[in-house]
N, C-alpha and C positions, 0 to 999 in steps of 0.2 A: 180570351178564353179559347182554348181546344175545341175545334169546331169536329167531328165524327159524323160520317154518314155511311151505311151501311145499301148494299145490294144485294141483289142473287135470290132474297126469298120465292120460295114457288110454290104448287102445288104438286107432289109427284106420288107415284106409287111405289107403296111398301117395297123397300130391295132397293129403291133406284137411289140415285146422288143430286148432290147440288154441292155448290159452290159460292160459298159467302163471302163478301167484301166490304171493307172495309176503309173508306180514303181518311184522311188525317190531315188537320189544315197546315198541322206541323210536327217534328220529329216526334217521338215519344222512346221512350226505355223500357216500358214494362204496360202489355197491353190484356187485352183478354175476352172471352166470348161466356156472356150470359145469355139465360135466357125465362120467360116467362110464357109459363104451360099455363092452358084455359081453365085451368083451377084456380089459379092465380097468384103458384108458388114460381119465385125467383131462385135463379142457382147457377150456381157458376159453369159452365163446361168448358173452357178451356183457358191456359193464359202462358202468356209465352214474354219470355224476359231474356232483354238483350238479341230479340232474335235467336235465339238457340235453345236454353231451357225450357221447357215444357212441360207442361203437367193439364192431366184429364179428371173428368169426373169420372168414375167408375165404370157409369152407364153408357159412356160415349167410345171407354178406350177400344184400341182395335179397329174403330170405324172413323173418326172422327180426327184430322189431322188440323195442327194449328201454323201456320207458318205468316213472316211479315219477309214483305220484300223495301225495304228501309230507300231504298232508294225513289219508291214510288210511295212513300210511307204510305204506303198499302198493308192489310191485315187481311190473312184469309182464314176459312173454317170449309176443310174439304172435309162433307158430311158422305160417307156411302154404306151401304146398305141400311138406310133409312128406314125407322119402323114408326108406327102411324104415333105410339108412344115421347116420338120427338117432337109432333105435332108443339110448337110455341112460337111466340113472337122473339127474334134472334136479336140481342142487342152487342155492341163492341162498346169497350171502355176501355180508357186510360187509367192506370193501375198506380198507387202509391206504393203497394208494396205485393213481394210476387205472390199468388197463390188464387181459390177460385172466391174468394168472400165478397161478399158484395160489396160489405164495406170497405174496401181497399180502392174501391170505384171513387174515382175522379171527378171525371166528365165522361157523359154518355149519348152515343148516339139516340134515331129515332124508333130504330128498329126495323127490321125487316121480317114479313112472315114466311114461315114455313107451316106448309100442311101436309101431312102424311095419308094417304089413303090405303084402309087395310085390300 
């Protein structure tokens, strides 16, 4: 099984950045970043297929880049100007098919937190 383990979560101030990661115990084709906010609604924010295509949730476009470097089958989520409303636990998954739905989810990492301070 697809073993995912994610890094980078932090705690930062509104405006700043972080840098999410993602290692992969093996190659994948189509990956992607969820996440779950302290209400304890899941959603997709970003997913990227083949390394190139990309597609955002609405709330993230602009600020929120998705990129995989296939060679360190690594995934990242460069998040900046951070609002306290991103506040969630960040997870990566392997994607059956492209787009941000949960259920396209494979296999999932453990998650990583992020906290936003207003």
């Amino acid at each position: 099984q697809l073993r995912l383990m994610e890094s980078g979560g932090d705690l930062v101030q509104s405006g700043g950045s972080l840098r999410l990661s993602c290692t992969a115990s093996a190659a994948t084709t189509c990956m992607g970043w969820f996440r779950r906010t302290p209400r304890g609604e899941r959603e997709g924010v970003a997913s990227i297929f083949r390394g190139g295509t990309t597609t955002y949730a609405e709330s993230v476009k602009g600020r929120f880049t998705i990129s995989q470097d296939s060679r360190k089958r690594t995934l990242y989520l460069q998040m900046n100007d951070l609002k306290p409303e991103d506040t969630a636990m960040y997870y990566c998954a392997s994607l059956a098919s492209f787009g941000l739905s949960v259920n396209y989810a494979t296999n999932w990492g453990k998650g990583t937190q992020v906290t936003v301070s207003s």
